[in-house]
N, C-alpha and C positions, 0 to 999 in steps of 0.2 A: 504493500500500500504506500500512495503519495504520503511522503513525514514533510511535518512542518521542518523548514529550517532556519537554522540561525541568523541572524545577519555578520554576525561574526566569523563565517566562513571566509573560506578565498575566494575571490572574485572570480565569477563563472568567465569575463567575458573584457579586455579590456577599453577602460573608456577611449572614447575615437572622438579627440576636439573640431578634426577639420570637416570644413564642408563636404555636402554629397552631391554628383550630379544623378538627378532622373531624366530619363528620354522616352516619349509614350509615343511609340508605334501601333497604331490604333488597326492595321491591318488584321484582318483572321479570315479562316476558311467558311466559316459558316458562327454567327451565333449562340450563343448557349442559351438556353430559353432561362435561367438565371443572370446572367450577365446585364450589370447597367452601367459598366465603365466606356466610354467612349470608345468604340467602335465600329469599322466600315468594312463589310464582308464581298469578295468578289471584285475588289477595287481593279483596274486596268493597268497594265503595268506602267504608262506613262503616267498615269497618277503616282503609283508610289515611286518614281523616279523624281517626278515633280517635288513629291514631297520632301524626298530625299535630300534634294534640293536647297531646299528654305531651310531644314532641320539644320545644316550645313552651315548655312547662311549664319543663321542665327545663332549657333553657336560661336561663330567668328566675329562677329558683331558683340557677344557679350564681352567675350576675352579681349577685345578694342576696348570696349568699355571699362572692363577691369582694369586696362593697363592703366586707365587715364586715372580713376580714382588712384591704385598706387602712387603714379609720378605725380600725385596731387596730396602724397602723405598719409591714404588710405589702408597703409599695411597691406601684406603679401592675401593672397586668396591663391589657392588648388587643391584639389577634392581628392580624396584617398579612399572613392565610391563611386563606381558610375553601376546605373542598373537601366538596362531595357527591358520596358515592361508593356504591355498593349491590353486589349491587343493580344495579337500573339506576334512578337515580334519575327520568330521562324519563318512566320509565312511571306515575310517579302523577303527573302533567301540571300544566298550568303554571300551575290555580289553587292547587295544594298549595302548590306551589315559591314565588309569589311571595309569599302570608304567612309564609312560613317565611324570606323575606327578609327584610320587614319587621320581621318578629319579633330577628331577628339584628340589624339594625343599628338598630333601637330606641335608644332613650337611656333611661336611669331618671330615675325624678324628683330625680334630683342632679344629673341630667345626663353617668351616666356612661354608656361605650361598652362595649362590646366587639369589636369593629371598627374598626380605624383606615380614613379615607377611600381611601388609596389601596391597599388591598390589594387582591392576587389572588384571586380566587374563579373557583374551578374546579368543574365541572359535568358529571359523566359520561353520556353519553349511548347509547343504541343507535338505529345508523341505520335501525333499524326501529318508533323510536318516534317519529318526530319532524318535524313539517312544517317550513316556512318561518314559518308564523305563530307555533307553537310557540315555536321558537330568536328569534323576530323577541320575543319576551313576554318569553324568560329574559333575553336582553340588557335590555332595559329596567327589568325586576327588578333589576338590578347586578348578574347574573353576566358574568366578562368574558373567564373562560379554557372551553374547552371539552375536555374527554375525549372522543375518540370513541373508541369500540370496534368496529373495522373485524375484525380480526384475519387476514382474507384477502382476497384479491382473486378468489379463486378460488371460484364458488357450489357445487358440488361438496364441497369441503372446508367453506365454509362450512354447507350441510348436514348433513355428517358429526358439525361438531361441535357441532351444536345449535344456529346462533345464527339468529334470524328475519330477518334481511336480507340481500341481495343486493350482490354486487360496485356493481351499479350505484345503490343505494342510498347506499354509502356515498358514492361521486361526488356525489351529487345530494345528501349532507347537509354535506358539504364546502363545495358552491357554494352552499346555501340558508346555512350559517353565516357565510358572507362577506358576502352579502347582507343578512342580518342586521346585521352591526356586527362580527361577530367578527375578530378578527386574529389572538389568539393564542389558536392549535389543536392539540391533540396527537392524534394516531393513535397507537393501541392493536394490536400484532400481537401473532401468538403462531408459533413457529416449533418445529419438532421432534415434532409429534404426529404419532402414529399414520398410514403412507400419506405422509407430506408429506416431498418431493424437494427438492434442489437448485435444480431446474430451476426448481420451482413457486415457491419462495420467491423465487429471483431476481424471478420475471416480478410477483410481489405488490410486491414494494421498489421496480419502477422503475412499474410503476401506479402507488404512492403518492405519490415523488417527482413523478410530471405533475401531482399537487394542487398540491406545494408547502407542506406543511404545515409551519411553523418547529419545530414538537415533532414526533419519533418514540423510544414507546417500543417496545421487542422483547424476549419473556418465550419464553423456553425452556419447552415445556408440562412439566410434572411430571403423572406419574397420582400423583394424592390418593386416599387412603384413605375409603372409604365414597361419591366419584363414581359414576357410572355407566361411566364410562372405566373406570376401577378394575375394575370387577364385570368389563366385557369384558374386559380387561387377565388375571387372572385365568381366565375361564372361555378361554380361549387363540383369543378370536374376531380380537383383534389383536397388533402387537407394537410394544415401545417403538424409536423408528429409533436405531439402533445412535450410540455417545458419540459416535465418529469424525468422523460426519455431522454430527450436532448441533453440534459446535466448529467444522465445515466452513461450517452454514449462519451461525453469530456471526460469525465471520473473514467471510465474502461480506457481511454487513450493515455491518459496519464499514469494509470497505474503499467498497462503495457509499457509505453516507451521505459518508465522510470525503473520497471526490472530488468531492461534490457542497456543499462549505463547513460540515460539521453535524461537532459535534464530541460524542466520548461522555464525557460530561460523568459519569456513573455510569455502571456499568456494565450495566446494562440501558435507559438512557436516553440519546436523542441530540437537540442542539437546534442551530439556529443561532444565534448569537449575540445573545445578552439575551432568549432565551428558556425558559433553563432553568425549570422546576416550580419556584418559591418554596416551597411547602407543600412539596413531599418532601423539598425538602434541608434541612429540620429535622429529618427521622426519621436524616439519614444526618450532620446536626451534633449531636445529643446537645440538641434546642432541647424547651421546652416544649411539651404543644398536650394539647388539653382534646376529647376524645371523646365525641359525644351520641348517643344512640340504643340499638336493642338489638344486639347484640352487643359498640359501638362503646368500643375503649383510651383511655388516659387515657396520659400522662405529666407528673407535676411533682415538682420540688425532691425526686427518686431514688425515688420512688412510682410506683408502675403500678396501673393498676387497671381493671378492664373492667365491661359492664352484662351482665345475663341474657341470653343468647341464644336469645331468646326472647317473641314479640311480645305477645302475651297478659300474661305474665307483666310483661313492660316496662310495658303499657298499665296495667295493676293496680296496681303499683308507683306511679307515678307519678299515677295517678289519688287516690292519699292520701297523697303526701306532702306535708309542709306546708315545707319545708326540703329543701336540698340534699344529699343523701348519695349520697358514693364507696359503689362497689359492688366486691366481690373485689379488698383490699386488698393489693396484696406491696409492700412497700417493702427496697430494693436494697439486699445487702450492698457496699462496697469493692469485693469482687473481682468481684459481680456487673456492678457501673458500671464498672469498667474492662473486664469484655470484653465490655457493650454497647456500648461506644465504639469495641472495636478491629474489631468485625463489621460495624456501620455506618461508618464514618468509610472506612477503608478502601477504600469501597465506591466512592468516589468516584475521579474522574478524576487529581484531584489529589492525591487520600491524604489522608493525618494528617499536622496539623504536631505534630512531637513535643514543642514547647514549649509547646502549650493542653495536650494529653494531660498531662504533668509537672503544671502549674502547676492541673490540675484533677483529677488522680487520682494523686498521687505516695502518697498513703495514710498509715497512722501511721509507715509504717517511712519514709515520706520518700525513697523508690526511684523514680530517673526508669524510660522507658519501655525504653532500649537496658539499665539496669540487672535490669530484671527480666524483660524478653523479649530482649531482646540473642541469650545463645545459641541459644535455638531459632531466632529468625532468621537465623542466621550460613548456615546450609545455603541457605536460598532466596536470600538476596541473595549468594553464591558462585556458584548456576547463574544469576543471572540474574533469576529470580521474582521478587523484589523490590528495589525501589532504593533508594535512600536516600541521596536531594541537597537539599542546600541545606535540613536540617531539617526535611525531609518526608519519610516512608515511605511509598510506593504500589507497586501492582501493573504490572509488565511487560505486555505481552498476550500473555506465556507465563507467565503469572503468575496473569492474568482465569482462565484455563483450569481452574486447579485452585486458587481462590480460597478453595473451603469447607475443602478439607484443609490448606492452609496456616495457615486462622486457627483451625483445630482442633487443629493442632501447635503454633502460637502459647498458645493458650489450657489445652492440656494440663496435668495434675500433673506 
């Protein structure tokens, strides 16, 4: 069984201060009747050449811009993360992929980077896009992490829920990426949709384990609004599997991985050791990272800012810009940057240490964190929910359970 543990352990995962770049290649083969992330399926190839394009552009346009803040006293920036994510990136294949590598780790004629050498770069793939010669291109490219998106082991359900490949595909794209060069791998589940048992999810978690894969992540399906799932969801063709289950099947995957050395380092993610995702755990440290593409978020120095959603619209854009511009600017109040940090931070295995919280969000009034959430936490860390050792606050695994209503009590008027 999942043990509480200490915060006094060693550190599962080390911290990563410098920025991350994300790239959202919104390309895929078909759909998934869950999917509501920005995607365009059956695109033409001089579409995704086009877009290639601008991706190009714009990334060279920001590294301009970066120079200019430097040589204007703005301190050095380069990311020691880049992840392509869509999308399924795979599918606009791996002559895209590799100038869009080249492109990335370029130098300008100052000689400056945006890429440090030994970063993680990570690559989502569908095991239905992808040979041996393929994945055998992207490693040589310098990508070094890989995303799969397996989500079951079972073709049935993979059917159901729209994804183009087979159980036995994703085996075969497991052993073609070893073959490759790959080492470090993540498998991508999805657990609690529609029809999907106990039973079944076990029997997918110990498939995955015969890989061996040092990364597994596991996503709770949600029905999204305007999905296809949705519409069914709605017209009462299916039903969402009852909470009870749903916590049943997280409790069976944690106790699984955790006997087998994988520790849940976030709460939807599990690795073995020195394998945790470097690029995620920026979004859940409060770290920079610079978003390219259409749809694709921005974060910097308490700024957010996203592109059009919208490929056409992106291609045009960037087809006349002669400079780099932020698109849909919000820049963060105080109280906004303190409870992105308590919804991310939290999120993690180890929690918040409340002494970066204080010494980075104490605000004008100068209020640490047990000062101005203190009492509303006082009820969850009384049952239990939350602990608070050794100047860390994190989640029980009766705590993971009901983690949105706690930091929605946390974060309350």
């Amino acid at each position: 069984m999942m043990k509480e543990n200490s915060g006094s352990e060693e550190r599962f995962f080390p911290e990563t201060k410098q920025p991350g770049i994300y790239i959202h290649i919104p390309f895929c083969v078909r759909r998934c009747i869950y999917c509501d992330f920005y995607s365009v399926a059956e695109a033409s190839d001089d579409m995704k050449k086009s877009y290639f394009r601008s991706l190009q552009k714009e990334i060279l346009l920001f590294r301009e811009e970066i120079g200019k803040e430097i040589d204007a006293g703005g301190g050095n920036w380069f990311a020691d993360s880049l992840f392509l994510g869509g999308g399924t990136p795979s599918a606009a294949g791996p002559d895209l992929i590799e100038e869009l590598m080249r492109c990335v780790k370029s130098r300008s004629a100052d000689g400056r980077i945006l890429l440090s050498e030994n970063s993680e770069i990570t690559m989502e793939v569908n095991p239905g896009t992808v040979t041996y010669e393929d994945l055998r291109r992207y490693r040589n490219a310098g990508i070094n992490r890989l995303s799969i998106g397996v989500q079951s082991m079972n073709d049935g359900e993979l059917r159901f829920l729209g994804r183009i490949h087979s159980a036995a595909d994703a085996v075969r794209c497991v052993s073609d990426a070893r073959r490759a060069g790959f080492y470090n791998i993540s498998v991508d589940l999805i657990f609690g949709f529609p029809g999907h048992t106990q039973d079944s999810w076990r029997r997918t978690l110990y498939r995955i384990l015969e890989m061996e894969p040092p990364h597994i992540s596991l996503y709770s399906l949600q029905i999204e609004e305007g999905t296809p799932l949705y519409r069914m969801f709605r017209a009462d063709e299916v039903e969402q599997v009852a909470d009870g289950i749903n916590r049943a099947m997280y409790h069976d995957a944690v106790d699984i991985l955790e006997s087998r050395g994988y520790q849940m380092y976030e709460i939807s993610n599990a690795s073995l050791p020195g394998h945790a995702c470097r690029h995620n755990l920026k979004y859940w440290s409060m770290c920079d990272y610079a978003g390219f593409g259409a749809s694709a978020h921005s974060y910097r120095k308490g700024a957010r800012y996203y592109n059009e959603q919208d490929i056409v619209s992106y291609i045009r854009r960037l087809t006349a810009s002669r400079s780099y511009m932020r698109q849909n600017v919000t820049v963060n109040t105080e109280e906004e940057e303190r409870g992105d940090a308590v919804f991310t931070c939290l999120r993690r295995r180890e929690g918040m240490d409340l002494s970066w919280f204080d010494s980075r969000f104490a605000g004008r009034e100068k209020l640490s964190f047990l000062e101005r959430y203190g009492k509303k936490a006082e009820p969850f860390l009384r049952d239990g929910s939350l602990i608070l050792e050794e100047g860390r606050l994190r989640f029980s695994r009766k705590g993971v359970d009901i983690s949105n209503y706690i930091i929605g009590r946390l974060l309350s008027d």
